[in-house]
N, C-alpha and C positions, 0 to 999 in steps of 0.2 A: 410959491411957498417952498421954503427952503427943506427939504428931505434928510432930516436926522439919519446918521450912520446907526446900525446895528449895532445893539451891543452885545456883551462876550456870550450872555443870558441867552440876549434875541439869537444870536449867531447859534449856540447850541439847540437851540428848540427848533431850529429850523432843519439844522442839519439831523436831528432824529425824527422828524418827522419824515426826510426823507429817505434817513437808510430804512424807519420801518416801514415804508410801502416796499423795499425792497426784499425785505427779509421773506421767507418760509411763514406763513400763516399757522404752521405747527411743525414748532423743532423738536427733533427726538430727542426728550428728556431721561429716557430710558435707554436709548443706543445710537452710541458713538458711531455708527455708518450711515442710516437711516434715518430719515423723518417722513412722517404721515404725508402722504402727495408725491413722494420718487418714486422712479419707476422701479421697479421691482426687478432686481435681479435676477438673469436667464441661467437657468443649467440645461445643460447637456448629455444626455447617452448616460446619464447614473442607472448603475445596475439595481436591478428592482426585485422585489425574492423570488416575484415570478419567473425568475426568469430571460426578463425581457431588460432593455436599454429604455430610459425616458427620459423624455426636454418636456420643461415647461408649456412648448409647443403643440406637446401632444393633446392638450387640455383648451385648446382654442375654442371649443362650442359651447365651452363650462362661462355662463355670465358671471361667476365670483370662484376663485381658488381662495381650500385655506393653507397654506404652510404649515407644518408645526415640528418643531428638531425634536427629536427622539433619541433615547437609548434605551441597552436593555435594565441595564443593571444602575438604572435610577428608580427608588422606590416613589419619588414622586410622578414622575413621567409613567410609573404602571399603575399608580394607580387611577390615571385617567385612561390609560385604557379602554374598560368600559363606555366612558361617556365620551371619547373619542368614534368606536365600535356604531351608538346609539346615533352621535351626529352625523355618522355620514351614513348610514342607512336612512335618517330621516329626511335630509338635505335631497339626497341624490335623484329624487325623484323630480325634482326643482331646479336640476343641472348644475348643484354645487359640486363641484370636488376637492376631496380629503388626500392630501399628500402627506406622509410622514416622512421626514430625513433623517438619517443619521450620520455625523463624522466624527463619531468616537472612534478611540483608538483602542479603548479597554479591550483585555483577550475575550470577554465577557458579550462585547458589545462587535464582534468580530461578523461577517457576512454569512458563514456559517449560522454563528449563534442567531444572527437575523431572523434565516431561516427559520430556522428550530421554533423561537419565539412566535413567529407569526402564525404559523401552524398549529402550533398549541394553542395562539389565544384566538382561532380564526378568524385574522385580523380582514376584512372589507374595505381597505383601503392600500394602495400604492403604497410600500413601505421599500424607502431608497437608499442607499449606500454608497457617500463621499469619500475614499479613505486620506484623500489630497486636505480636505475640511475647506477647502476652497470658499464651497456655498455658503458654510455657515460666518466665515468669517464677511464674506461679500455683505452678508443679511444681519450682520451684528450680532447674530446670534448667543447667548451668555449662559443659556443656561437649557435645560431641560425640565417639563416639555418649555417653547419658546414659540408660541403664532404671530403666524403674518398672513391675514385679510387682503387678498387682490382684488381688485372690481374689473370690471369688463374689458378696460383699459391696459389692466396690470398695473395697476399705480397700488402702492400700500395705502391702503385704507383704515385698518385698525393693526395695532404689532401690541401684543403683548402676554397677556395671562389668559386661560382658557374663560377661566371664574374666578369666582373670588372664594371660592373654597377648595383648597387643595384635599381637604383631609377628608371628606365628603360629599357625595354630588346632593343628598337631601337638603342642606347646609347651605346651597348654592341661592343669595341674594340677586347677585346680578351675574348675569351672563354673557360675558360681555364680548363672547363670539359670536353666538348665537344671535343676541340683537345688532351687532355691525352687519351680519348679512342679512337679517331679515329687513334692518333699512336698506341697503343695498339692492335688492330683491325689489322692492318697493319705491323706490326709486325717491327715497327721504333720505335727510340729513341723518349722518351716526353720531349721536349723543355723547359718546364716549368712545374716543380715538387714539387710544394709550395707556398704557397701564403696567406698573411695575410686573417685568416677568417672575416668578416663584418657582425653583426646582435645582437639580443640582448642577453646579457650574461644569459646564464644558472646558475641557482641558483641552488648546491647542498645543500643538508641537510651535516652539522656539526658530528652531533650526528648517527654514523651510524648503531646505533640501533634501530632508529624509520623504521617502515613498509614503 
């Protein structure tokens, strides 16, 4: 039996069905560095209000890190606060750990002001200072606050909105931190792997030679 050539049709349908076994199973629809399943980007010796130098390394016994960019003087990013404060008190006993970063440049949002802030709001959580903004660019970062979900691996697991209520944690429908690690935790699939971040845009420096 004589074998009809392919046509332009067949020829297409073939070829996407093989570039999508190739592709990402989830592309970051939300940020242009990242997608759900890369490895998560390492920092290095960021100074921390404590005091101290921290790597992502330092967190190796933690089965799920959460990321999440900070500043001060965004009134979104304070006002999770609180419900930042609450999750990682609640988590921590479960071996999650809460990292906040910051590489704003605002005089506001300064490593001093860091300080000051953390103190006052008795923050319980790692809060770190990039002034290069290196991390946040590495991580896509766009805005404040901005999460990123590690799993045991370090691979991104969920990246995006804390909740789906900014304006109130009563308000809060889905949680969509919160249930990425408690699947995580549980060793089930996360329902919900993405989600538009909400808060105030992160301003990089242009000029990536200034300090």
């Amino acid at each position: 039996m004589t074998q009809r050539p392919l046509s332009i049709m067949g020829l297409a349908a073939s070829l996407l069905i093989v570039l999508s076994s190739t592709l990402p199973l989830s592309a970051g629809k939300f940020n242009a560095q990242l997608s759900v399943g890369d490895k998560a980007p390492v920092w290095t010796q960021l100074q921390g209000v404590d005091g101290k130098r921290h790597s992502l390394g330092d967190f190796e016994r933690s089965p799920v890190i959460v990321v999440a960019f900070l500043c001060n003087h965004c009134p979104i990013a304070s006002g999770y606060e609180a419900r930042f404060k609450q999750f990682a008190d609640e988590y921590r006993e479960r071996g999650v750990t809460f990292v906040g970063i910051s590489v704003s440049r605002f005089p506001t949002d300064s490593f001093e002001k860091m300080q000051q802030r953390a103190t006052e709001r008795k923050f319980n959580f790692a809060y770190l200072h990039d002034p290069t903004q290196d991390i946040g660019r590495r991580y896509g970062a766009t805005c404040t606050p901005h999460l990123f979900v590690l799993d045991r691996e370090r691979k991104i697991a969920y990246m995006g909105a804390f909740d789906d209520s900014p304006a109130a944690a009563d308000k809060v429908q889905e949680p969509y931190v919160r249930a990425a690690v408690d699947a995580l935790l549980a060793g089930k699939p996360i329902d919900i792997r993405e989600t538009r971040q909400r808060g105030c845009d992160i301003e990089y420096e242009t000029d990536l030679t200034k300090p």
